[in-house]
C-alpha positions in Angstrom: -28.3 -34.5 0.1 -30.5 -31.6 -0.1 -32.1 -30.9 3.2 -35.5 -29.4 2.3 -37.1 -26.7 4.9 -41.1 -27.8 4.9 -43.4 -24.7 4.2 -40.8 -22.4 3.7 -42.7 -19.4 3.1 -43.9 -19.9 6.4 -40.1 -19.4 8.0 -39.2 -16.8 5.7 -40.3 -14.0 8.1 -37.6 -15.0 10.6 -35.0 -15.3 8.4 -35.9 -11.8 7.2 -36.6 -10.6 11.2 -39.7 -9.1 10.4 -41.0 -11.9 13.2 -39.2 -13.6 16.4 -39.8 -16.7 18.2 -37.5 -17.4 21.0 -38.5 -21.1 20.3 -38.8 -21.5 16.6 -38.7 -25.3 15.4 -37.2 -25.9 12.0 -38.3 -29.4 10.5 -36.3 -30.7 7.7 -37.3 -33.4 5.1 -34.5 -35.8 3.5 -34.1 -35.6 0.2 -32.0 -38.3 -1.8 -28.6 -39.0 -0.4 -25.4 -37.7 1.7 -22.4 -37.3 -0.5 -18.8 -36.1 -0.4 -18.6 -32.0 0.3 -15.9 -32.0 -2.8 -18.4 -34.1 -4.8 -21.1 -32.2 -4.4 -19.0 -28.8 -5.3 -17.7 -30.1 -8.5 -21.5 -30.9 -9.8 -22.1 -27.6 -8.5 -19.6 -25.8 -10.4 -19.1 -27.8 -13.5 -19.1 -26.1 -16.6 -19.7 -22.8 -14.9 -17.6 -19.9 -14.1 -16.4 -19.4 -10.6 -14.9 -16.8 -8.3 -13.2 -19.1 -5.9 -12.9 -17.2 -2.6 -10.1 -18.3 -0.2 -8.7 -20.9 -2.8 -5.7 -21.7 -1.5 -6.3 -23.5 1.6 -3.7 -23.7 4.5 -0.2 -23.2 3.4 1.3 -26.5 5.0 -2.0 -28.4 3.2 -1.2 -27.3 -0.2 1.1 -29.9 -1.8 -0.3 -32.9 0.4 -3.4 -32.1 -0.9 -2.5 -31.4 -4.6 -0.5 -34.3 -4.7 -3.7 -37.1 -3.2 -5.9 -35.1 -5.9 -7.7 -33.1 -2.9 -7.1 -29.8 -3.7 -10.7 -27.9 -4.0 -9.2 -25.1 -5.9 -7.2 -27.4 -8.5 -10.5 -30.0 -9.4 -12.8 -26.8 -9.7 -10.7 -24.9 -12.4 -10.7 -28.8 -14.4 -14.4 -29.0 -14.6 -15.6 -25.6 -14.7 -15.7 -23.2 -18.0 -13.1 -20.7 -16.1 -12.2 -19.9 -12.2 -10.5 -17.4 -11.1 -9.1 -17.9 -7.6 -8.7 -15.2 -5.1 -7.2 -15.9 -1.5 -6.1 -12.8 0.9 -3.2 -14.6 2.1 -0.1 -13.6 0.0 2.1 -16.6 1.0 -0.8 -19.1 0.4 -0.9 -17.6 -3.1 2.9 -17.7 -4.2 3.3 -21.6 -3.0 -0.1 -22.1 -4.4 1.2 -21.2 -7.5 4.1 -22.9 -6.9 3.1 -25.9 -6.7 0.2 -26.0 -8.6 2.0 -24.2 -12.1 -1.4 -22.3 -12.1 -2.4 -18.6 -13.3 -5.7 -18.5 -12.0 -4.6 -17.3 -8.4 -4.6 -13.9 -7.2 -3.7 -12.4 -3.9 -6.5 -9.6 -2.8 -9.4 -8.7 -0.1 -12.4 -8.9 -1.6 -13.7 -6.8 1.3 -11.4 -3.8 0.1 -12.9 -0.7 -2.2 -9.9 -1.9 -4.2 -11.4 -4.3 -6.5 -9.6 -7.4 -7.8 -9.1 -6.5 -11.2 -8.6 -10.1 -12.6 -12.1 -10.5 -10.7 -13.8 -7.1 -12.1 -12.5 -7.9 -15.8 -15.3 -11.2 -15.6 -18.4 -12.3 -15.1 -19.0 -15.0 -13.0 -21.6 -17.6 -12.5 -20.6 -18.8 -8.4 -18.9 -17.3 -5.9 -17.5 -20.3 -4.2 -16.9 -19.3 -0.1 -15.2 -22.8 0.9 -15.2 -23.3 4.5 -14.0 -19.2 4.9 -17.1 -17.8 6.7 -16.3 -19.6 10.1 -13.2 -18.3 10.1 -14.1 -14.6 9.6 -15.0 -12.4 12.9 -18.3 -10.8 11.8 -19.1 -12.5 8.8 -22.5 -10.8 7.6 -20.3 -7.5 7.1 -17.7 -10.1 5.3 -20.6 -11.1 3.1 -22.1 -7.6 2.8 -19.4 -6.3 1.4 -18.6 -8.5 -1.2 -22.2 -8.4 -2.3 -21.6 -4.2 -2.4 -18.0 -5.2 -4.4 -19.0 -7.7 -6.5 -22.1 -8.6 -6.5 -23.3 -6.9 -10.0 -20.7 -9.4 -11.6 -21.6 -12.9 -9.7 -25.0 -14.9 -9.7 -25.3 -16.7 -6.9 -22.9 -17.7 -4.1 -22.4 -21.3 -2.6 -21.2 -21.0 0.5 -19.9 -24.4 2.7 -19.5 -24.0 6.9 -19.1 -26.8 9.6 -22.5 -28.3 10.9 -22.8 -27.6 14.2 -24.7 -31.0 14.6 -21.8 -33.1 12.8 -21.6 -36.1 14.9 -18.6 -35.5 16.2 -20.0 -32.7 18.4 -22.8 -34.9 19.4 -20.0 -38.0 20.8 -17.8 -35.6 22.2 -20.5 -33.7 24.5 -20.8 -36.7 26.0 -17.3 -36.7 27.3 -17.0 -32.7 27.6 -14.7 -32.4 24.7 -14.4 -30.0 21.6 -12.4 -30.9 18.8 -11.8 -27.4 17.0 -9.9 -25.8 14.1 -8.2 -23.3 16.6 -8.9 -20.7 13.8 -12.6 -21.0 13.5 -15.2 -18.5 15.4 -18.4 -20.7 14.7 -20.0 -23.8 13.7 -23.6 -23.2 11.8 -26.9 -24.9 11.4 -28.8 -25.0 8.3 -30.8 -22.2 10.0 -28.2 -20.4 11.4 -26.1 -20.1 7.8 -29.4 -19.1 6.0 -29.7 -16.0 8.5 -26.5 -14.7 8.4 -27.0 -15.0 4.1 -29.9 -13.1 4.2 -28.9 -10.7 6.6 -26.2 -10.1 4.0 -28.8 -9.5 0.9 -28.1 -13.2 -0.2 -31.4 -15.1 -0.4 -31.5 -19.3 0.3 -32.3 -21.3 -2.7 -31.2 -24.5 -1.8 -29.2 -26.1 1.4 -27.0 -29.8 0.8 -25.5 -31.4 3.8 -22.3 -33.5 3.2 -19.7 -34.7 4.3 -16.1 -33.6 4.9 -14.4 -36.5 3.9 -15.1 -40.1 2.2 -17.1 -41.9 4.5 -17.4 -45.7 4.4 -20.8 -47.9 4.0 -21.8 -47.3 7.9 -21.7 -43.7 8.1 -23.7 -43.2 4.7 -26.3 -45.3 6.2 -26.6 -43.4 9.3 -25.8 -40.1 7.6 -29.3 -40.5 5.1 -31.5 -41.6 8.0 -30.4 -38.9 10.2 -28.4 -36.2 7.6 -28.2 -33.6 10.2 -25.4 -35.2 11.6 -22.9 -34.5 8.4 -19.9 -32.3 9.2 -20.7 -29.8 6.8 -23.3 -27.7 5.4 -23.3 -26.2 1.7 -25.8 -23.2 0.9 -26.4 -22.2 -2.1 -28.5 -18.5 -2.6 -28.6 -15.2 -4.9 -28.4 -12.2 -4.0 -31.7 -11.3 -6.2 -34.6 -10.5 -4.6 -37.5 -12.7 -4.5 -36.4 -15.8 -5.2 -36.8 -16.9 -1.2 -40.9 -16.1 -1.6 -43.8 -17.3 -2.5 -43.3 -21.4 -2.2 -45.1 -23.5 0.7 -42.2 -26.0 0.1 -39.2 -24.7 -0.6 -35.5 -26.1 -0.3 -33.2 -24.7 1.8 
């Protein structure tokens, strides 16, 4: 479900900070339906070649996932052209391999001047960030320095972060509850994702929301009347410049 920001050109300066508004107002038009997060990835990286960043998921996850066919990391590396997986914790890495009986996992910090050489050796299509950003403390300099590491070698980056406006949020203000991976720092709006990109040197092209698991007949419907309420939000940009100019509709 793309999620299309109307007159983007005209937003542009504030993604950029070259203008402020302490009340900004960000409309969004629906475009075509919500779907699955893991759906939406593969169509994204089929038949393309993909730096998978933080592949390997939560240690205790691994096998539960592999074995209900759920494991992002495993259904990429079917339908791409190559991925190479790179995940900084070394633990994740050895069970992930493990497990999984695949080569395409490395252990590395893709922030480090120490570059990955199984990454380095390739060229890639995606960078794939799957639900790593909100778990990093500051991550524009997360960001900025894999664009200064990598970025001559990688095309665009797809990046997927909780929706601050998931529904969930919305019924649980209502009884002054959070429900909360302990280890994330943030949720995101559409808006809020597209700044921190840009504030990286990585420019919006095109923003899907989705959601984070299957979701039955009712939640569809509500979810395409109202898509802002999906758990999670999926950007895709470039680190090139001027692709986010010069378009009085543009998607987001």
């Amino acid at each position: 479900m793309a999620v299309i920001l109307n007159e983007f050109s005209n937003t542009v300066p504030y993604l950029i900070g070259s203008r402020f508004d302490e009340n900004l107002t960000v409309r969004y038009l629906k475009n075509g339906p919500v779907r699955h997060r893991t759906d939406e990835l593969l169509d994204i990286c089929r038949n393309k070649r993909v730096l998978h960043v933080g592949c390997c998921d939560h240690t205790r996850l691994i096998k539960q996932k592999i074995d209900n066919r759920d494991w992002l990391h495993g259904l990429i590396t079917e339908c791409s052209e190559y991925t190479v997986g790179v995940d900084i914790d070394v633990n994740a890495v050895s069970e992930a391999q493990r497990i999984s009986g695949l080569h395409n996992i490395f252990a590395g910090d893709i922030t480090s001047t120490d570059a990955v050489e199984a990454i380095r050796i390739r060229r890639f299509d995606i960078a794939l960030f799957g639900e790593v950003v909100e778990h990093i403390s500051n991550p524009v300099a997360f960001l900025q320095r894999f664009r200064e590491n990598y970025g001559d070698i990688v095309e665009h980056i797809v990046i997927t972060v909780p929706n601050a406006f998931r529904a969930g949020n919305v019924k649980g203000a209502f009884w002054n509850t959070e429900t909360i991976n302990s280890d994330h720092r943030f949720f995101f709006t559409p808006y809020t994702i597209a700044k921190v990109a840009c504030d990286a040197g990585f420019f919006p092209e095109e923003i899907l929301m989705a959601t984070f698991a299957k979701a039955g007949w009712l939640k569809t419907t509500l979810l395409n009347r109202a898509p802002l309420l999906a758990e999670d939000i999926i950007l895709v940009g470039s680190h090139k410049p001027g692709r986010i100019s010069g378009s009085t509709e543009y998607i987001l």
